[in-house]
C-alpha distance (Angstrom), angle and dihedral (degrees) to the residues before:
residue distance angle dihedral
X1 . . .
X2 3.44 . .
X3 3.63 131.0 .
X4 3.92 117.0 -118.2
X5 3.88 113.1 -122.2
X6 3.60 115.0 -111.4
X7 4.05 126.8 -159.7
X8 3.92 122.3 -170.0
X9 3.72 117.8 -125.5
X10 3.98 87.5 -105.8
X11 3.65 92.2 56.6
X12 3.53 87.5 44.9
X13 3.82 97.7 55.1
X14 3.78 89.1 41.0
X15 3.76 85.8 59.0
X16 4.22 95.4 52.4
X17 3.87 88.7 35.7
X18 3.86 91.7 55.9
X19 3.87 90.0 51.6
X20 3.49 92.6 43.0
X21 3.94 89.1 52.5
X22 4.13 84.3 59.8
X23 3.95 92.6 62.4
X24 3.74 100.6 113.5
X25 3.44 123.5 -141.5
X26 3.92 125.5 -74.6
X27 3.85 80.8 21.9
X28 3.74 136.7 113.2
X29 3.79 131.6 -162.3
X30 4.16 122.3 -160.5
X31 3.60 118.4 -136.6
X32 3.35 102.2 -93.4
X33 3.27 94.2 49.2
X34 3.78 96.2 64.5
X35 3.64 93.0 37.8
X36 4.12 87.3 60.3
X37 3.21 100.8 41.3
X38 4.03 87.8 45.6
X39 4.46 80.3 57.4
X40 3.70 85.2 -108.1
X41 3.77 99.7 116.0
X42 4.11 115.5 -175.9
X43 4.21 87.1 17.3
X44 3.76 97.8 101.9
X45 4.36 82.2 125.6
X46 3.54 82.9 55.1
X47 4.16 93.3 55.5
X48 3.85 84.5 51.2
X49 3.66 98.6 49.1
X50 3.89 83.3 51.8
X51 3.84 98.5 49.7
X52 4.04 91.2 41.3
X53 3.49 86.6 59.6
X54 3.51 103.7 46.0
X55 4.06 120.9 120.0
X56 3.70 114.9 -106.7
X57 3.29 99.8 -113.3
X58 4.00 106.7 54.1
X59 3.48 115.9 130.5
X60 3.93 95.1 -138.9
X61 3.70 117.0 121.0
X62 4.26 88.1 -116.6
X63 3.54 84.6 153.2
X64 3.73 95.5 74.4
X65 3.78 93.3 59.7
X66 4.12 105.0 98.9
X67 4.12 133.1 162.9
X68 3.48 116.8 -84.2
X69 3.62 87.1 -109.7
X70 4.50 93.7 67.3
X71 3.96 90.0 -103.5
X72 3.92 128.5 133.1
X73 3.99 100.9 -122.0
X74 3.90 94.3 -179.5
X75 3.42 125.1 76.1
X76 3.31 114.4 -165.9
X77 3.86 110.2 152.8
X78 3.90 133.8 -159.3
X79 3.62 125.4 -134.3
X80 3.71 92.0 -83.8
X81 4.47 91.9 53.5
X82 3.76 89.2 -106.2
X83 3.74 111.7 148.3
X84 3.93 97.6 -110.3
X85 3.72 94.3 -148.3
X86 3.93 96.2 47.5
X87 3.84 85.5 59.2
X88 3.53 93.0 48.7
X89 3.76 89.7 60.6
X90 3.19 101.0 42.4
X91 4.20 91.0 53.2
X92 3.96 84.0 59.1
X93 4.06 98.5 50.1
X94 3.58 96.5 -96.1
X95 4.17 113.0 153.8
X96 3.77 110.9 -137.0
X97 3.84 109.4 -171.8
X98 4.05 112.6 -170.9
X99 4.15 84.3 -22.1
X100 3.63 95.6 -48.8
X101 3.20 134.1 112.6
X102 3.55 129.3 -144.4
X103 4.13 102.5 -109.1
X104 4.11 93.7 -176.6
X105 4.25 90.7 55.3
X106 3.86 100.1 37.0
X107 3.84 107.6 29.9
X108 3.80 112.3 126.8
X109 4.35 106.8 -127.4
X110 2.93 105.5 -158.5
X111 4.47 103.7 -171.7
X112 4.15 85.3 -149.5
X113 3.18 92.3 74.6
């Protein structure tokens, strides 16, 4: 009998940070994405638990992480109530139509995976 593999939350959020590290610049990645290419297929929750818990001042591009669908799920706001990560996006070149962006134009392919 063998003995399932166990990973500690750390190790687990090392894992999705690492990918998320990867994103390049004026690129986004959904969820699911980062969660499979992290070798936690069907955990994209999982990536946002990570990134909603992430310190302020962490100098991973967690802003590039979006839903599948082109929308900004976090909300984390500056001192004037301006989405934090929609500004972020927007600095690097990234079109956001009605708070979408365009997945087909600024999806990072990566051939690994």
């Amino acid at each position: 009998m063998q003995a399932k593999q166990t990973f500690s939350s750390d190790e687990l959020a090392r894992q999705i940070l690492e990918v998320i590290a990867l994103i390049p610049y004026g690129k986004v990645a959904s969820y699911g994405q980062v969660a499979k290419m992290a070798g936690l297929p069907k955990h994209a929750r999982l990536v946002g638990y990570v990134l909603k818990n992430l310190d302020d001042d962490v100098k991973i591009p967690w802003f590039r992480v979006i839903n599948s669908q082109g929308k900004i799920s976090l909300s984390k706001l500056n001192e004037k109530g301006e989405n934090i990560q929609k500004l972020k996006l927007l600095d690097e070149g990234i079109d956001i139509l009605n708070d979408k962006v365009n997945m087909k134009v600024y999806t990072w392919n990566n051939d690994m995976y």
